[in-house]
C-alpha positions in Angstrom: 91.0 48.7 86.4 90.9 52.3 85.6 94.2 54.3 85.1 94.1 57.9 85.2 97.2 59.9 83.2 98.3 63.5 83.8 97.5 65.2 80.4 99.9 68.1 79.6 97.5 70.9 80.8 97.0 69.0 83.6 100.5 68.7 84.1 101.4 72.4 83.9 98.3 73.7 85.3 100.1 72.0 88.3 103.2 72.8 87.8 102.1 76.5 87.5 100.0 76.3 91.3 102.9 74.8 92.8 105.2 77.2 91.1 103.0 80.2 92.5 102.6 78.5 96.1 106.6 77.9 96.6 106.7 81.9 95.7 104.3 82.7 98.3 105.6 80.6 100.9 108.7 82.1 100.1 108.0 85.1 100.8 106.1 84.2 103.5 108.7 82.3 105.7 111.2 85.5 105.4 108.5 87.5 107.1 108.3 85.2 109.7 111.9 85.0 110.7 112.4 89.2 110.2 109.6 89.5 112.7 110.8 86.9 114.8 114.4 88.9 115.2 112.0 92.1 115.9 110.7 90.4 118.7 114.2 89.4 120.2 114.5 85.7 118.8 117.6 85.2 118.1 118.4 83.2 114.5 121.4 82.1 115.6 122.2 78.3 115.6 125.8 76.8 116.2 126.7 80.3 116.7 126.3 81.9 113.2 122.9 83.6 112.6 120.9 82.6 109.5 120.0 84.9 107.1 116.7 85.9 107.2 116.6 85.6 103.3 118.0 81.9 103.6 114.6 81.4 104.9 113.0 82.0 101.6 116.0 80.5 99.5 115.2 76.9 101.6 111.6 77.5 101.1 111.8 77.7 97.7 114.4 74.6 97.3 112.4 72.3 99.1 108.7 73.3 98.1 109.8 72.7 94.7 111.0 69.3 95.5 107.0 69.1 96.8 106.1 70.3 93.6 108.0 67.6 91.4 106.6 65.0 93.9 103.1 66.1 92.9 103.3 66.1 89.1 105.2 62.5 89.9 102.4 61.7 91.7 99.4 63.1 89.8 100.8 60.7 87.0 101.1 57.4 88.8 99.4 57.3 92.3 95.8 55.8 92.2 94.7 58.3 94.9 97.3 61.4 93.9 95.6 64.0 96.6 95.6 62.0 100.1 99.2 60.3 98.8 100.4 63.4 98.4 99.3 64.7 101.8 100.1 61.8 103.9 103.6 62.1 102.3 104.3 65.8 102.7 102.9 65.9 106.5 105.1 62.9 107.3 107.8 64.8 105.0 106.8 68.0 107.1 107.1 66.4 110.3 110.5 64.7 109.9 111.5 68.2 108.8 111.3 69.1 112.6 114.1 66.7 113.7 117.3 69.0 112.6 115.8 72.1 114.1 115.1 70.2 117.5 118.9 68.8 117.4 120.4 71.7 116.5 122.4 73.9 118.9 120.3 76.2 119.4 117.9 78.3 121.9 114.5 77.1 122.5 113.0 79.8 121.2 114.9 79.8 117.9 114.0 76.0 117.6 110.2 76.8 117.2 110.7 79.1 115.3 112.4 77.5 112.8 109.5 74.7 113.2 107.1 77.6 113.0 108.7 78.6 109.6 108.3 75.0 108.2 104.6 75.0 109.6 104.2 78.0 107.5 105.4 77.0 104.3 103.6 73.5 104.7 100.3 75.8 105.5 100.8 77.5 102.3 102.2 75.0 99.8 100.5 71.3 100.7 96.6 72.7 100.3 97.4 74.8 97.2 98.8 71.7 95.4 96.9 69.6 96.6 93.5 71.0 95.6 94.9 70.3 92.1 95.6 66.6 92.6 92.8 64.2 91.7 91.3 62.8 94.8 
């Protein structure tokens, strides 16, 4: 039985990807929800609007939390790459369930699906091109 281990440059090389991909996704899911508003969707949900720059603050909170769960992975999962994609798409999808409960109009619903959709776009391939298949 082969094992394979994470060396340290390993390690931080993908550290340093996932660090760049929660920055773009970051920025990315901001853009999203400012042009949203442009276009008349409302952000409101429960009655108080979300800041367009909480976008990015989530983005970055949870992508990292993707990050962590690659290096984790990278270290102990026989097939790092496809675990770590199967996980993060399921993780992706459950992500869905508070914005489709949430009191809220239609329209701010997908977009706030729309926003995860983009962040998943950005972060899941750059990380996992790292990960050992």
């Amino acid at each position: 039985m082969t094992t394979y281990a994470a060396t340290p440059t390993r390690t931080a090389s993908l550290f340093g990807t996932g660090v760049l991909a929660t920055v773009a996704a970051s920025a990315a899911t901001p853009v999203v929800a400012a042009t949203a508003t442009v276009a008349g969707i409302s952000l409101d949900v429960g009655g108080a609007p979300i800041p367009v720059l909480g976008f990015g603050t989530l983005t970055a909170f949870f992508s990292l939390i993707g990050v962590v769960l690659a290096v984790v992975m990278a270290r102990v999962a026989r097939h790092a790459r496809s675990t770590f994609v199967r996980t993060t798409v399921v993780l992706t999808a459950l992500s869905f369930v508070p914005d489709l409960i949430a009191p809220a109009a239609p329209s701010t619903k997908v977009l706030l699906m729309l926003t995860h959709l983009v962040a998943a776009a950005i972060v899941i391939p750059t990380i996992a091109r790292r990960l050992a298949a």
